[in-house]
Residue, then its C-alpha position, 0 to 999 in steps of 0.5 A: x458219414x458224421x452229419x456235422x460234415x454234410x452239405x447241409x451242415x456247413x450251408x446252414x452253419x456259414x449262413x447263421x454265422x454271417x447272419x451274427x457277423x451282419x448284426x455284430x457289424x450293426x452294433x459295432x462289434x468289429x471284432x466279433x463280426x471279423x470272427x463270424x464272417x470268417x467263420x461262414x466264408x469257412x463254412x460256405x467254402x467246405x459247402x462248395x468243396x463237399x458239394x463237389x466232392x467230400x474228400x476235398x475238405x480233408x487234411x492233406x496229411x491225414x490219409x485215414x480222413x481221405x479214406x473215411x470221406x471217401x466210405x472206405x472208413x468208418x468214424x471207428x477207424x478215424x478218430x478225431x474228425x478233422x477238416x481243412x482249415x479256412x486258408x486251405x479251403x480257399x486255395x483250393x478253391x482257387x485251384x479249381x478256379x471257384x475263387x479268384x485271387x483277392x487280397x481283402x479276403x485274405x485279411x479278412x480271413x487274418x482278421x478272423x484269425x487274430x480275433x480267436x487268438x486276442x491280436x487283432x485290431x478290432x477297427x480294421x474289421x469295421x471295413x469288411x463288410x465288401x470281402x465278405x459279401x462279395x465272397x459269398x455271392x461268388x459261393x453262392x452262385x457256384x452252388x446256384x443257390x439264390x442270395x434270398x435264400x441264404x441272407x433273408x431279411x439282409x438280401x436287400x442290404x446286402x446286393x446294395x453291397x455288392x453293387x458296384x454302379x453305387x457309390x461306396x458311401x452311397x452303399x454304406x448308408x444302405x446298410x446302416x440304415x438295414x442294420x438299425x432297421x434289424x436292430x429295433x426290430x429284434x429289440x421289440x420281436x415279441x412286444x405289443x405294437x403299442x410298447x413300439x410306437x410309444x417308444x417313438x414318440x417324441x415329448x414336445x418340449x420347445x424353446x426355440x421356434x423352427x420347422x418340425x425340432x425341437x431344439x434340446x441343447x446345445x453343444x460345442x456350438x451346436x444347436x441339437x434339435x429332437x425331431x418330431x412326427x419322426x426323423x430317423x430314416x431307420x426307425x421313424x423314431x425320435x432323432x437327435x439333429x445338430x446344426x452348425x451355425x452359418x449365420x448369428x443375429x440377435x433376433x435370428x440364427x441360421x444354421x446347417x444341419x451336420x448330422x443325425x443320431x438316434x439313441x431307438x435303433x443306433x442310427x448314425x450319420x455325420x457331415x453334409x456328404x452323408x446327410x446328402x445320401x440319406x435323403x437320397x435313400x429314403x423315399x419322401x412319401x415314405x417317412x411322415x409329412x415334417x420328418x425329414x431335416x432340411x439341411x438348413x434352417x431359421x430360427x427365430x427366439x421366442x418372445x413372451x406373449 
């Protein structure tokens, strides 16, 4: 039998495919990440239906395909090799009580669909990630294949993904945080160790006075600070932290931090919730004495010595 129908072929093809739909979703590529997660659930699902039986991913109505996967054919006889598509996949899957009925895969699967015909809305594809990890975990455990084996360095991301004791905005930071992780990692894959660290390091250019900033601008009434010894809880590089004003005095202001961005490994968070689950995630004694923001801060303006 062709080579490219083989277990083999389809595990290996669904688990490179969901590997660029994580990192497409990491930079904010919804609409590739929609093509490419649809792409592995396709591929993972004619993994299981080959692992049970070869015939079960040919066409319906193409009787010489039936007979070639059977080894009754050969490829002479056939022609055109064809397969069942996504959607065929899945409800046999179904039938045979692999799948359950799920209405998120469903879009995803149109989704994916739209992409490769231009006439999807790339946005709906940014809420994906769950369908899809939650798809190949139940594939997965069918074949009693392990998820390290088939996710690598996304394992640990992915089952905070798929664990529903977390709060969902809880999960979702966990995975930016991997997701930018994996970004500044394949950015320097290859590089000296020192081309990394000076790129994050941050120049000490202060004009206000506050614990571990570095105030640089501001905007729309925002005081945007660059952290130092590290900030990102990504990278540990130089983070960008804009504070809102709570409390202003001549000789005194007082202000909450209101989110974090970080232009190394495109780390991004906003708003008191988010913030809150960052501090959550990230273990204190992992990140640098000073790096991690505290929600509120003074600031003194300084006076000529």
């Amino acid at each position: 039998m062709d080579d490219s129908l083989s277990f083999e072929s389809f595990y290996e093809g669904a688990k490179e495919a969901a590997h660029k739909a994580m990192d497409d979703h990491g930079r904010a590529e919804y609409d590739w990440f929609a093509l490419h997660a649809g792409v592995a659930i396709e591929r993972l699902a004619k993994a299981v239906l080959v692992s049970k039986n070869p015939i079960y991913i040919a066409e319906l109505r193409n009787a010489d395909m039936m007979l070639y996967l059977g080894g009754h054919l050969t490829l002479k006889d056939v022609g055109k090799v064809r397969t069942v598509g996504a959607n065929d996949a899945i409800t046999r899957l179904r039938k045979i009580k692999v799948l359950e009925a799920d209405t998120r895969l469903d879009l995803l699967i149109e989704l994916r669909n739209g992409v490769a015909h231009a006439s999807s809305d790339s946005r709906e594809g940014k809420g994906m990630i769950s369908p899809l990890t939650r798809t190949i975990e139940t594939l997965l455990n069918d074949l009693g294949k392990p998820l390290s084996a088939f996710w690598g360095r996304w394992t640990e991301a992915i089952m905070a993904a798929v664990n529903e004791q977390e709060d969902q905005l809880f999960r979702d930071i966990q995975l930016r945080i991997a997701q930018a992780r994996h970004s500044i990692q394949d950015r320097f894959e290859g590089l000296p160790a020192a081309v990394r660290k000076r790129a994050l390091k941050a120049p000490p250019r202060p004009n206000y006075e506050g614990p571990g900033s570095l105030v640089e601008f501001t905007m729309e009434g925002h005081v945007v600070f660059s952290t130092i010894n590290g900030g990102c809880a990504a990278c540990g590089g130089q983070a960008r932290v804009a504070f809102k004003p709570v409390e202003l005095a001549h000789d005194k202001s007082t202000y909450i931090a209101n989110s974090i961005s970080c232009s190394l490994c495109m780390f991004e968070v906003s708003g008191p919730e988010e913030l809150a689950a960052v501090r959550s995630i990230v273990e204190p004694e992992s990140i640098p004495k000073g790096s991690i923001i505290p929600f509120t801060m003074e600031l003194r303006k300084k006076t000529a010595d």
